[in-house]
C-alpha positions in Angstrom: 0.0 0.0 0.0 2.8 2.4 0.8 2.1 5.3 2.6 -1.6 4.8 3.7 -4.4 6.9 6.2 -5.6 4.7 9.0 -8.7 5.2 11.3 -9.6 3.2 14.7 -13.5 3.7 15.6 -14.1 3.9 18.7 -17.3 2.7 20.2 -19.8 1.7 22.9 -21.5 -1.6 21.8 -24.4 -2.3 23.9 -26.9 -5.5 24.0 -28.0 -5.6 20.4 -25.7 -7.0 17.7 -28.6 -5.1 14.9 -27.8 -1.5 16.7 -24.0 -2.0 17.7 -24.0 -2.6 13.3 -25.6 0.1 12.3 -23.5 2.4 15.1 -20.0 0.4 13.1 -21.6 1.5 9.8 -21.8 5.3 10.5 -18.9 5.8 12.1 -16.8 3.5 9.3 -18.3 5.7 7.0 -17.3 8.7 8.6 -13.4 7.5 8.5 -13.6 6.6 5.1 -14.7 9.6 4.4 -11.9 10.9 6.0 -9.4 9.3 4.0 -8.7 5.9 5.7 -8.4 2.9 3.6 -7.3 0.7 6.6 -10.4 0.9 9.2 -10.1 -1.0 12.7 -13.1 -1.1 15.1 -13.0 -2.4 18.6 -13.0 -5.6 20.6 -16.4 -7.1 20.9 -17.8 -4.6 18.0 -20.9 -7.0 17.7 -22.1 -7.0 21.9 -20.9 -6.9 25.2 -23.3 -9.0 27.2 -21.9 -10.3 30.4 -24.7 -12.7 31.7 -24.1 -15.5 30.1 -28.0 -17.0 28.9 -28.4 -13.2 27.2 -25.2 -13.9 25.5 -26.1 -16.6 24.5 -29.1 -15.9 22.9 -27.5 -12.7 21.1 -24.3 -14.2 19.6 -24.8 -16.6 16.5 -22.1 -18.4 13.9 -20.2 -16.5 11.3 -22.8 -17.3 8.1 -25.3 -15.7 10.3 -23.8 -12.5 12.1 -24.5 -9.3 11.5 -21.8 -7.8 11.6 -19.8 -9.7 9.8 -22.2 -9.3 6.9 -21.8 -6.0 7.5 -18.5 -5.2 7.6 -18.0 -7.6 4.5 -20.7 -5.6 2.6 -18.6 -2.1 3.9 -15.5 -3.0 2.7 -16.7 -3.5 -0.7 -18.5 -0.3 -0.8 -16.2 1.8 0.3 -13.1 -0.3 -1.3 -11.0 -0.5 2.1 -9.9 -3.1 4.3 -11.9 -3.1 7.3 -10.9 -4.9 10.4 -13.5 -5.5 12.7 -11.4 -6.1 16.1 -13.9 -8.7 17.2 -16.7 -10.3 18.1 -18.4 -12.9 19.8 -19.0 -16.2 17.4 -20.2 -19.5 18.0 -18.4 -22.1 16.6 -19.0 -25.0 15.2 -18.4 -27.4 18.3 -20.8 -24.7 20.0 -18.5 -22.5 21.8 -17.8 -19.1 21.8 -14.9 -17.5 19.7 -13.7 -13.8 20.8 -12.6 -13.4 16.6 -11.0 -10.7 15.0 -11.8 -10.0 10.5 -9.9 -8.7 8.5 -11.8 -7.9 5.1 -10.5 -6.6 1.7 -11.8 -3.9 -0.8 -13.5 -6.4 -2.5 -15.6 -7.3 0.0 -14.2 -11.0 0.8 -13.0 -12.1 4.2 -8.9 -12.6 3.8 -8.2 -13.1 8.1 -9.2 -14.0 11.0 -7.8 -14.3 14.4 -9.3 -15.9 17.8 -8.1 -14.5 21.0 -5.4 -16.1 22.5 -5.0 -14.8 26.4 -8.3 -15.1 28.4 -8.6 -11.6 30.4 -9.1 -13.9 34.2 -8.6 -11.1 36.3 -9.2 -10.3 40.4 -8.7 -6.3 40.1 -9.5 -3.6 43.3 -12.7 -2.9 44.5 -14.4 -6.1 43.6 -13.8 -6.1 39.6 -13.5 -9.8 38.3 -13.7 -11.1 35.0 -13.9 -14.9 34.1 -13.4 -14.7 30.3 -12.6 -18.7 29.9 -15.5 -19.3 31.3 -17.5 -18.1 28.2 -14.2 -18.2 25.7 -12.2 -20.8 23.9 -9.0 -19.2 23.6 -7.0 -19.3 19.9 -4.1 -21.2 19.4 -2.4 -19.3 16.5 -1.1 -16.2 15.7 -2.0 -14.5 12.5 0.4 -11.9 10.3 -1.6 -10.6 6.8 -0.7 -8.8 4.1 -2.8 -5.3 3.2 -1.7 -4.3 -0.3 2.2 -4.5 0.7 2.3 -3.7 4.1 1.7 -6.5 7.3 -0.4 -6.4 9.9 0.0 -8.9 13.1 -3.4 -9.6 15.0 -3.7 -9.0 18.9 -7.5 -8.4 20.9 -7.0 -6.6 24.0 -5.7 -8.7 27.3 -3.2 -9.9 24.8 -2.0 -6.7 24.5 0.6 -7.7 28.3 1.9 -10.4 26.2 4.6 -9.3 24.9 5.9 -12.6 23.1 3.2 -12.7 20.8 4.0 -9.2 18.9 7.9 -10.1 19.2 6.8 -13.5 17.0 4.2 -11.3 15.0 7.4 -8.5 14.3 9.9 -11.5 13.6 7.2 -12.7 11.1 7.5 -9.2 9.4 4.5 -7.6 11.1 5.0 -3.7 10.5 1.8 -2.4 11.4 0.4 -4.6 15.0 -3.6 -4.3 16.3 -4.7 -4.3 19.4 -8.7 -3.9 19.3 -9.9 -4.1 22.9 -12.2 -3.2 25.4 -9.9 -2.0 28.3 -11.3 -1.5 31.9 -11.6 1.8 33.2 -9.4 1.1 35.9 -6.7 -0.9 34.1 -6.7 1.9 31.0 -6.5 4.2 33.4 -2.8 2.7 35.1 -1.3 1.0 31.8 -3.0 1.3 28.7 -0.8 4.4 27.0 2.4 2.8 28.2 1.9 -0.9 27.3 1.1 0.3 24.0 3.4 2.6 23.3 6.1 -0.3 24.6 5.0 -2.5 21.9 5.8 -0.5 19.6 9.1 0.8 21.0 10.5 -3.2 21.6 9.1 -4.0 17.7 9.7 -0.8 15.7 6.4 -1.0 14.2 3.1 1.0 14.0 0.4 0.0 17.0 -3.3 0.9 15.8 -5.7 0.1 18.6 -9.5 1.0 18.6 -11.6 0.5 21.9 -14.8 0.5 23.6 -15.5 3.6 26.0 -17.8 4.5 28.3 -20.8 2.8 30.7 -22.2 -0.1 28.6 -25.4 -1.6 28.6 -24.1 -4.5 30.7 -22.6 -2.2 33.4 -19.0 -2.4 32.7 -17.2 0.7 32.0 -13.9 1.2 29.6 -11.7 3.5 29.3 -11.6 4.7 25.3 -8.7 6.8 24.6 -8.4 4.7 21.2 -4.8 5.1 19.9 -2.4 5.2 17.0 1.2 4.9 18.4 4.4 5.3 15.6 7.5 2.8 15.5 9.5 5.8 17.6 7.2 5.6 20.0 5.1 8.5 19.8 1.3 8.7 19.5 0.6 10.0 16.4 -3.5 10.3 17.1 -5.5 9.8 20.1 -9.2 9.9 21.4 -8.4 11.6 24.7 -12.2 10.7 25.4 -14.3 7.7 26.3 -17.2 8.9 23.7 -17.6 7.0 20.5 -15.8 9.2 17.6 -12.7 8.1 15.2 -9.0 8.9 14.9 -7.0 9.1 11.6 -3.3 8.9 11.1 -1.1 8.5 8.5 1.2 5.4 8.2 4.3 5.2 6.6 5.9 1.7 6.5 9.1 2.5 5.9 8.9 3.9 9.6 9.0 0.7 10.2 12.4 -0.1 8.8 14.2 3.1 9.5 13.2 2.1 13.3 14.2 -0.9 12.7 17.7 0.2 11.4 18.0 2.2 14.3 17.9 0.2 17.0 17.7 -3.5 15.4 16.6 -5.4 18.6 14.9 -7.9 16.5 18.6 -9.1 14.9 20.4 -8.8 17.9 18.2 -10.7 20.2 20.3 -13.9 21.8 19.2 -17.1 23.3 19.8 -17.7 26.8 19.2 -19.7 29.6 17.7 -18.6 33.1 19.6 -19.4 36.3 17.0 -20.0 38.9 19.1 -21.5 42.0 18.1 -25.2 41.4 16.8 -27.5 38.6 17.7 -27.3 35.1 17.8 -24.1 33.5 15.2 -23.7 31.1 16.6 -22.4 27.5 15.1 -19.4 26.1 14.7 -17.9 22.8 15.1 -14.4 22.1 14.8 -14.7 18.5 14.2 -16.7 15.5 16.8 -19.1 14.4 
């Protein structure tokens, strides 16, 4: 693609898959009219549901969601790749997925990722979230191509994992998402800087949209949707929790001049850690 606009929509999906659509529809609309040709929405863009029997009668398989129909039908409309940062699908053994898409200008589906961490959390003042009790987690990263440039595919919790964008960047990832639906409380203490580290330690672009705001459900995220640069620095940001979008320019060959800079990624070593007793585990620091 070269030098290409991006946009992350933020949002606050509610109960209804048919409304949390038609809320993705306007505001992709609005970023392509603002230039973007790479479009990201949130994690869960379809519903956030927390008791479990509504869930279950609100999230259906691929064939039948709407927003994947949607966002395939989008895509083609508008001629970008759209990348709907998740939602809830029932597979065919009958669990639940927490699935990222990735569609191309022509409307067809060309990715798709299922969350890998499960976000099993006991945070202050009560706040405790059981995502494997709903979830099966993913077993596989993903790296895709959009015109020339690649994207590596990460849904929020995954976001304090660093291994998984190292592998993604060794795999030639320039451009990593992180689509989530951040806590208040845990946006509030790490969002900016976990971010921003992944793209320091991997010299590539971070694009993550979120979920902001009190939901339907009761929970509460923290927005603040952001575009960070290889260097480092955030290049666009909702400072917000309200539902809007953020457009930046991304220049891959950021990716490589960062890359030249400090070239972590060749000059990671193997190693072994010395715990006191036992035999030392051997670690990789890089590809071989």
């Amino acid at each position: 693609m070269g030098v290409f606009k991006a946009a992350a929509v933020q949002m606050r999906s509610g109960t209804s898959p048919e409304r949390n659509a038609a809320d993705m529809e306007r505001l992709v609309r609005e970023a392509a009219h603002r230039g973007a040709t790479y479009i990201q929405t949130p994690e869960m863009t379809g519903a956030l549901v927390r008791d479990k029997e509504a869930g279950a009668a609100a999230f259906t398989t691929e064939d039948k969601d709407i927003v994947v129909s949607t966002a395939g039908k989008l895509a083609k409309d508008l001629g970008i790749y759209l990348h709907v940062g998740s939602t809830a699908i029932r597979r065919a053994d009958g669990k639940l997925a927490n699935r990222a898409f990735l569609f191309a200008p022509d409307g067809a589906s060309i990715a798709s990722y299922d969350k890998i961490h499960m976000f099993d959390v006991d945070l202050d003042n009560g706040e405790s979230w059981r995502e494997s009790t709903a979830y099966e987690p993913g077993t596989e990263a993903v790296v895709t191509a959009i015109g020339g440039t690649k994207l590596g595919f990460a849904i929020c919790y995954d976001l304090r994992f660093p291994q998984l964008f190292r592998a993604e960047a060794l795999a030639g990832a320039e451009v990593l998402s992180v689509p989530a639906a951040f806590t208040r409380q845990t946006g509030e203490a790490h969002w900016h800087v976990l971010l921003r580290s992944r793209a320091i330690e991997n010299g590539a672009y971070v694009i993550a949209a979120a979920q902001g705001g009190v939901h339907e459900d009761g929970r509460e995220t923290y927005g603040h949707s952001l575009i960070v640069d290889p260097w480092g620095r955030v290049v666009a940001e909702a400072a917000h929790d309200e539902p809007g979008v953020i457009v930046a320019e991304i220049d891959p060959a950021q990716s490589s001049a960062a890359r030249r800079k400090i070239p972590n990624l060749k000059n990671a070593r193997d190693f072994t850690v010395n715990a006191g007793e036992g035999e030392a585990p051997r670690l990789r620091g890089a590809a071989s």
